[in-house]
DRENZA-973510 format. One record per residue (C-alpha): residue number from 0; x, y, z. Coordinates in Angstrom, 3 decimals. Layout:
% DRENZA-973510
[NUM, [X, Y, Z]] ...
% end
This chain:
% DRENZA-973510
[0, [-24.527, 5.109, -0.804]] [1, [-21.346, 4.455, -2.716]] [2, [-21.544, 3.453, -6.428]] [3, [-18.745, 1.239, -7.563]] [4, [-16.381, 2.884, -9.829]] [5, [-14.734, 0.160, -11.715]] [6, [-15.471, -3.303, -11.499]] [7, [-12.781, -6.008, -12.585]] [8, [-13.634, -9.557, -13.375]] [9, [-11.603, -12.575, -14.347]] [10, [-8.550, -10.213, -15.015]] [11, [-5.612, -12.527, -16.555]] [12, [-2.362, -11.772, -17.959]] [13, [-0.043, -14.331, -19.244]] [14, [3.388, -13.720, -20.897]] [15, [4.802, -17.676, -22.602]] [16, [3.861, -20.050, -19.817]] [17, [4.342, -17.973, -17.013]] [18, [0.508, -16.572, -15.558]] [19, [1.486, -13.362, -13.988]] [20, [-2.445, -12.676, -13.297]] [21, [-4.795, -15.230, -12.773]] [22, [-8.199, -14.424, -12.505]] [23, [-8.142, -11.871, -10.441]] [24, [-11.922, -10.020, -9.292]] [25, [-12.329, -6.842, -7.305]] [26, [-14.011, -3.725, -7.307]] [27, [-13.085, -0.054, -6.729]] [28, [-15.828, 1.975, -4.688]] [29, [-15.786, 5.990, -6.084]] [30, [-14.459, 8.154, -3.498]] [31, [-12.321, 5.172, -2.197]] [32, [-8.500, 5.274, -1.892]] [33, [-7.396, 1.619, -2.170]] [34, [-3.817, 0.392, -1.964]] [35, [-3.102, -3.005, -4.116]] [36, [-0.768, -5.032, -1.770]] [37, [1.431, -7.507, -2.278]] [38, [5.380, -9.037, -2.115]] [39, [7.730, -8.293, -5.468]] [40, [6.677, -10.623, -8.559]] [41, [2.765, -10.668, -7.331]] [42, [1.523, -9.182, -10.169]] [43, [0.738, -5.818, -8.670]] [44, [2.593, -3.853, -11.729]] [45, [0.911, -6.239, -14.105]] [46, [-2.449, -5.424, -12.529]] [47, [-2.027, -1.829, -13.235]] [48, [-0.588, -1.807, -16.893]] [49, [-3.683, -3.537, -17.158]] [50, [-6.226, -1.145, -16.017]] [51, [-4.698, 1.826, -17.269]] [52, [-4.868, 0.433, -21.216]] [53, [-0.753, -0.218, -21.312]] [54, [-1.202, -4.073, -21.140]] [55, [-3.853, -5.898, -23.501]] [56, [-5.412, -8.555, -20.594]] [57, [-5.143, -12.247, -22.246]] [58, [-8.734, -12.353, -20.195]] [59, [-11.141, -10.762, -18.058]] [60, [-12.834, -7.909, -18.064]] [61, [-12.607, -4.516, -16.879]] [62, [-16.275, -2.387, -16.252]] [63, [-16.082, 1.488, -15.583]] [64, [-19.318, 3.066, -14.342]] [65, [-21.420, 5.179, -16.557]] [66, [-19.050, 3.462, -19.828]] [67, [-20.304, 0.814, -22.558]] [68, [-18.273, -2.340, -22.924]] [69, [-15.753, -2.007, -25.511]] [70, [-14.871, 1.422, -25.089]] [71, [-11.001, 2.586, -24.137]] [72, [-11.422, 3.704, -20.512]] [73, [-7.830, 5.520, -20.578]] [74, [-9.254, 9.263, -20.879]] [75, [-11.087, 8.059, -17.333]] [76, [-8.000, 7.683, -15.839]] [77, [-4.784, 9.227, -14.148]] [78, [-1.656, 7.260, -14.168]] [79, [1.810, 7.989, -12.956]] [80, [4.152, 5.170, -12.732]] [81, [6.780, 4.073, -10.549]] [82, [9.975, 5.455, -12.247]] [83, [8.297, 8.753, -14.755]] [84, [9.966, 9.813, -17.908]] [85, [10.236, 13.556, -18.500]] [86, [11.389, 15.556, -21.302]] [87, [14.392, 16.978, -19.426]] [88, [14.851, 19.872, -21.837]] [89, [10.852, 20.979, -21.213]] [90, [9.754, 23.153, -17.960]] [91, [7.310, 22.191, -15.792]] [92, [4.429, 24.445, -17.016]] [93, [5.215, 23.285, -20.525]] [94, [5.564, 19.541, -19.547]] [95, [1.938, 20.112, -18.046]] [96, [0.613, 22.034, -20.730]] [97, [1.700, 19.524, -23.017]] [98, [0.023, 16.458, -21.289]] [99, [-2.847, 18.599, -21.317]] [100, [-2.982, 19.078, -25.454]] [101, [-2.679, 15.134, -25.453]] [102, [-5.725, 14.202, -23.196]] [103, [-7.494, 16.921, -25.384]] [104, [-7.509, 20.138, -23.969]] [105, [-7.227, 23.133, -25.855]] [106, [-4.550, 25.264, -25.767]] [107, [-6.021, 28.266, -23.348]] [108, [-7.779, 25.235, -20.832]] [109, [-4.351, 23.404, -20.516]] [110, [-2.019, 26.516, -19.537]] [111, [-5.315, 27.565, -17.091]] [112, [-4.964, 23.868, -15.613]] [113, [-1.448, 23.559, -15.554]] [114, [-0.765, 26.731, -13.516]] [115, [-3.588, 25.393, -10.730]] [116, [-2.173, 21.697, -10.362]] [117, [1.199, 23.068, -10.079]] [118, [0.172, 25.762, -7.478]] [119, [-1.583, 22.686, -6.309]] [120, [1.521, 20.363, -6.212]] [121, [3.675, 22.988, -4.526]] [122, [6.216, 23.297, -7.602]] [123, [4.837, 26.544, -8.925]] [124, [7.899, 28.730, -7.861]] [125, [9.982, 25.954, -10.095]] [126, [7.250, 25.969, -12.917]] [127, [9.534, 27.897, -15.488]] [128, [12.768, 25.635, -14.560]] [129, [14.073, 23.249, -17.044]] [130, [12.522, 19.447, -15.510]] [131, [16.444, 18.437, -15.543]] [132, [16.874, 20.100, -12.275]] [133, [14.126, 18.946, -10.606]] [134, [14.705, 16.764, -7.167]] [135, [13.063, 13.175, -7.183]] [136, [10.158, 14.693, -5.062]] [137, [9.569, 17.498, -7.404]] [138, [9.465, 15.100, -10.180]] [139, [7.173, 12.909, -8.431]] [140, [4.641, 16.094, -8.063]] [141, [5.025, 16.852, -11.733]] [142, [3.973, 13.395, -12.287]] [143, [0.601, 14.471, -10.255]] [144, [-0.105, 17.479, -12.056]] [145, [0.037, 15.552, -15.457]] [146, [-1.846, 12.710, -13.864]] [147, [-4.601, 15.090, -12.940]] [148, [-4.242, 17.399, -15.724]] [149, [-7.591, 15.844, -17.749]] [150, [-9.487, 15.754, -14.136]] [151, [-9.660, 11.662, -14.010]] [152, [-12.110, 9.673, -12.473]] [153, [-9.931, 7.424, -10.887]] [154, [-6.147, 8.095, -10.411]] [155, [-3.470, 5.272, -10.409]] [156, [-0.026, 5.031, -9.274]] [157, [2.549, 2.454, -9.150]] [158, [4.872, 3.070, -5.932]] [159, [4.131, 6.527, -6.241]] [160, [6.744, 7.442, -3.008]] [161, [9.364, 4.312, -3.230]] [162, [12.086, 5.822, -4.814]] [163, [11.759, 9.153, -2.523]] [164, [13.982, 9.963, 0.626]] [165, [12.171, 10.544, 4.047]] [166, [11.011, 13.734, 3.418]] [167, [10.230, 13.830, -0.233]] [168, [8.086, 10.621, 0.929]] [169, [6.199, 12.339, 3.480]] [170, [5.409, 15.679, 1.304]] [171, [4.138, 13.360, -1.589]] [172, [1.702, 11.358, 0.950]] [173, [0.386, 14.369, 2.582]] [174, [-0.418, 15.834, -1.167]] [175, [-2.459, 11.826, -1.610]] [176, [-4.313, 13.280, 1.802]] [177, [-5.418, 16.109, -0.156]] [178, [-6.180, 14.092, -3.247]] [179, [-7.985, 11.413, -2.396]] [180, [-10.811, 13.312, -0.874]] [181, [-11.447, 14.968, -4.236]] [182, [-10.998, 11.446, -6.307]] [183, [-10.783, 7.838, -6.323]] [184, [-7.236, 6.559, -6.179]] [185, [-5.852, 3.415, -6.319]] [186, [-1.628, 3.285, -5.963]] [187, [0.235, -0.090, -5.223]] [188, [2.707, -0.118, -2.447]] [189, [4.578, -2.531, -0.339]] [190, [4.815, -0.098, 2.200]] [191, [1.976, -1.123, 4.751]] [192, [2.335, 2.135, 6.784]] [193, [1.578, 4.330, 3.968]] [194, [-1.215, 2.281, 3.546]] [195, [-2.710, 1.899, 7.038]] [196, [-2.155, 5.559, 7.383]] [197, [-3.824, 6.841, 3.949]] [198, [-6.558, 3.807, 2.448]] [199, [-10.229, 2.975, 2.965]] [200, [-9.988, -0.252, 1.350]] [201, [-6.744, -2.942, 0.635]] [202, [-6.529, -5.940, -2.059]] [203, [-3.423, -8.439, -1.044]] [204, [-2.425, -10.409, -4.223]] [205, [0.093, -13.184, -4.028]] [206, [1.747, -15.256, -7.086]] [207, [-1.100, -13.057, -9.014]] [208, [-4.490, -14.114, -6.992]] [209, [-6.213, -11.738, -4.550]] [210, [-5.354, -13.504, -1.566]] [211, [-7.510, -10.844, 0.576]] [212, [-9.360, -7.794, -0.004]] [213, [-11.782, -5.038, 1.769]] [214, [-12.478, -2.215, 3.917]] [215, [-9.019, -1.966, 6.067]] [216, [-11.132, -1.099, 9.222]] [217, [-13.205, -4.641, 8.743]] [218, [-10.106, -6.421, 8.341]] [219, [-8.239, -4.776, 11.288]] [220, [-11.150, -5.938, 13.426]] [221, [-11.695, -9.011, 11.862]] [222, [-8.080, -10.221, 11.550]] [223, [-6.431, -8.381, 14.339]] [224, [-5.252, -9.985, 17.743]] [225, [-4.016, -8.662, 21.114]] [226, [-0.084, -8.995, 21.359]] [227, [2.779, -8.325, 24.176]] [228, [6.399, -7.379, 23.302]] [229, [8.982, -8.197, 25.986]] [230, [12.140, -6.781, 25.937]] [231, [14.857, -7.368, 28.598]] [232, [17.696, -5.859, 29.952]] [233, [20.547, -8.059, 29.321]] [234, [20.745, -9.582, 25.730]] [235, [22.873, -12.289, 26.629]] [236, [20.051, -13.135, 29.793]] [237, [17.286, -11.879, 27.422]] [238, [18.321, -14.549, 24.529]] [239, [18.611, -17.513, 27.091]] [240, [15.636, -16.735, 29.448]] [241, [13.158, -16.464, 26.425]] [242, [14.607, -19.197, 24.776]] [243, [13.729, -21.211, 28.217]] [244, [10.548, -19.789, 28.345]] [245, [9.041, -20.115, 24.975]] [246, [10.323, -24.297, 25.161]] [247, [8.218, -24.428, 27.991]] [248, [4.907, -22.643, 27.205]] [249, [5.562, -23.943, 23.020]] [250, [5.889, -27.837, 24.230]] [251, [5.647, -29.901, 20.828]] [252, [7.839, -28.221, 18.116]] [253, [6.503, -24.854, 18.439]] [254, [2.713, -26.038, 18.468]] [255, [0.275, -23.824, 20.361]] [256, [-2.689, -25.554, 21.314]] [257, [-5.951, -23.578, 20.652]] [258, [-7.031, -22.935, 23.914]] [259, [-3.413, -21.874, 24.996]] [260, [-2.697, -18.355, 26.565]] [261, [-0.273, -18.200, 23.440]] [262, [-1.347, -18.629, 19.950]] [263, [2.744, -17.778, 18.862]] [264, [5.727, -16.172, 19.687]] [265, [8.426, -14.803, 17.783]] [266, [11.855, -13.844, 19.127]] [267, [14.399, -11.151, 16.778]] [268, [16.976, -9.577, 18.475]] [269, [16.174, -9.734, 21.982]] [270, [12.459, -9.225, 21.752]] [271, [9.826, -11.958, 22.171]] [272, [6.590, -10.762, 20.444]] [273, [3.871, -12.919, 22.059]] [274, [0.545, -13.064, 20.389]] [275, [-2.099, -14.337, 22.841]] [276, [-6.073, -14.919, 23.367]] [277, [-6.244, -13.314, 27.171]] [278, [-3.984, -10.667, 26.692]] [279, [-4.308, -9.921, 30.867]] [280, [-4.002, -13.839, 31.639]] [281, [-1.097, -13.837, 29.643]] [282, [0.670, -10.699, 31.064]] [283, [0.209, -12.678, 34.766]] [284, [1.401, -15.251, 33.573]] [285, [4.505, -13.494, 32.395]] [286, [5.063, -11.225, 35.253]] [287, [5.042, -14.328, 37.692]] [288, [7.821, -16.061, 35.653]] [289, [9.918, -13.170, 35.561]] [290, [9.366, -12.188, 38.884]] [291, [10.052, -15.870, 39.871]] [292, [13.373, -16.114, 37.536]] [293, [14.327, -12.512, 38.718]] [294, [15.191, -11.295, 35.268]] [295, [15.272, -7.422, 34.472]] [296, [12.521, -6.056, 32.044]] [297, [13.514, -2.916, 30.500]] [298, [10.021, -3.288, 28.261]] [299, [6.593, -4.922, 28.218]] [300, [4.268, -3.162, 25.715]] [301, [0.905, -4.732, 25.375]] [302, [-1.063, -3.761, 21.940]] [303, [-2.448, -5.491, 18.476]] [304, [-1.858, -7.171, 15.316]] [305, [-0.748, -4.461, 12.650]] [306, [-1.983, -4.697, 9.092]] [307, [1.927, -5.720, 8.456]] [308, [1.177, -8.673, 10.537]] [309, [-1.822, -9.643, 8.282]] [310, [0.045, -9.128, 5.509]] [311, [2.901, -11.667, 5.827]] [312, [0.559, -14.157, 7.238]] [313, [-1.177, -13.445, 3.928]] [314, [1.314, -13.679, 1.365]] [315, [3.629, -16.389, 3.530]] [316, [0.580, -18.947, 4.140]] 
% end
């Protein structure tokens, strides 16, 4: 069984009159990668100053496993932020080494750790190069190895691969693989593939409340519904015909009654993304109007809900 690794209750942060955090309660399972979800201005940054010690909460409470009230829970944690600073003058080993003297290692322990995170990280061919010349995916790894230097209990990141190209954004993820199965992570993103693709458990905050939280399998099976994509063959035919269709099965201003094939549709560029209870009823349905019309399908995909899905509903509602 699990033991919960940090437990945060009533979490607040206010700046003048503006409440960037209200309230907020979750918990962080050890061994758990979580992602903290949400649309720009939510409170997600806020929420993570917080629990790494950068941001005095105005109330709440944060509770670490295994720590007495009161006591500063920073030397329990790992925390890279979204945009690093670096010592551009300093190499890698010694940017390591140095993080290490500051969380408290000695001298001999911190050049012994810093040479295994950055063989770890992949940069230790680069370890003796000024950090000025690192790429923005090298940096990022840096950022690891100093995160991890001190061996946290729970590592934190704010948009750890956002300001990455494609495949410095891919080689960081694949290193989180790695990582998380060796500690708890939490990183905020508002990417929701690199979520699906890397978390156990999700927390969606909007205008800073937890509008939804838990185990991203229980929500995808919970939340998620069968859709079909239809794509046609001629736009100008495609934008007309659907437009014809969806008046006809959406009667009253876009109103789908409950116990409708179609619970909505959405049309963007050609494609009509129909979310539906019988997803074979529905398909019949379709086929016999096209057929009928004799319109051209160049596409009919039948599939689910994505987490993306969930999420604007989420944060939109």
């Amino acid at each position: 069984m699990m033991n919960t690794l940090l437990q945060v209750k009533g979490l607040t942060q206010t700046f003048g009159d503006v409440k960037a955090v209200a309230g907020i309660d979750f918990s962080i399972t050890e061994g758990h990668c979580v992602a903290l979800l949400g649309p720009n201005g939510a409170g997600k940054t806020t929420t993570i100053r917080m629990i790494t010690g950068l941001l005095k909460p105005t109330a709440g409470q944060l509770e670490f496993q295994g720590s007495a009230q009161g006591i500063n829970h920073r030397a329990l944690i790992g925390y890279l932020p979204q945009a690093p600073s670096f010592y551009p003058w300093m190499t890698g080993i010694e940017y390591v080494v140095y993080a290490g003297r500051l969380c408290g290692l000695t001298a001999a322990a911190a050049k012994i750790r810093a040479k295994e995170l950055l063989e770890r990280v992949g940069i230790s061919s680069a370890a003796k190069r000024r950090i000025g010349s690192y790429s923005g995916g090298m940096k990022q790894r840096l950022g690891l190895a100093q995160a991890l230097v001190h061996q946290p209990r729970l590592l934190v990141m704010d948009e750890p691969v956002s300001a990455l190209d494609p495949l410095g954004r891919r080689e960081v993820l694949e290193l989180l693989r790695e990582l998380k199965q060796e500690t708890t992570v939490l990183f905020s993103t508002h990417v929701l593939h690199d979520a699906e693709e890397l978390c156990d458990d999700v927390i969606i905050i909007r205008n800073g409340q937890v509008a939804l939280q838990g185990a991203i399998e229980s929500i995808r099976s919970e939340h998620r519904k069968p859709i079909i994509e239809l794509q046609l063959e001629r736009e100008a035919q495609s934008e007309r015909w659907l437009s014809s269709y969806m008046a006809r099965i959406l009667p009253s201003a876009g109103a789908v009654n409950k116990h409708s094939l179609f619970q909505a549709v959405q049309l963007q560029n050609g494609v009509a993304r129909f979310t539906v209870n019988d997803v074979d009823a529905a398909r019949r349905s379709l086929l016999e109007e096209l057929t009928k019309d004799q319109v051209k399908v160049s596409r009919l995909e039948v599939g689910h809900t994505s987490l993306e899905d969930l999420f604007m509903k989420v944060v939109t509602a």
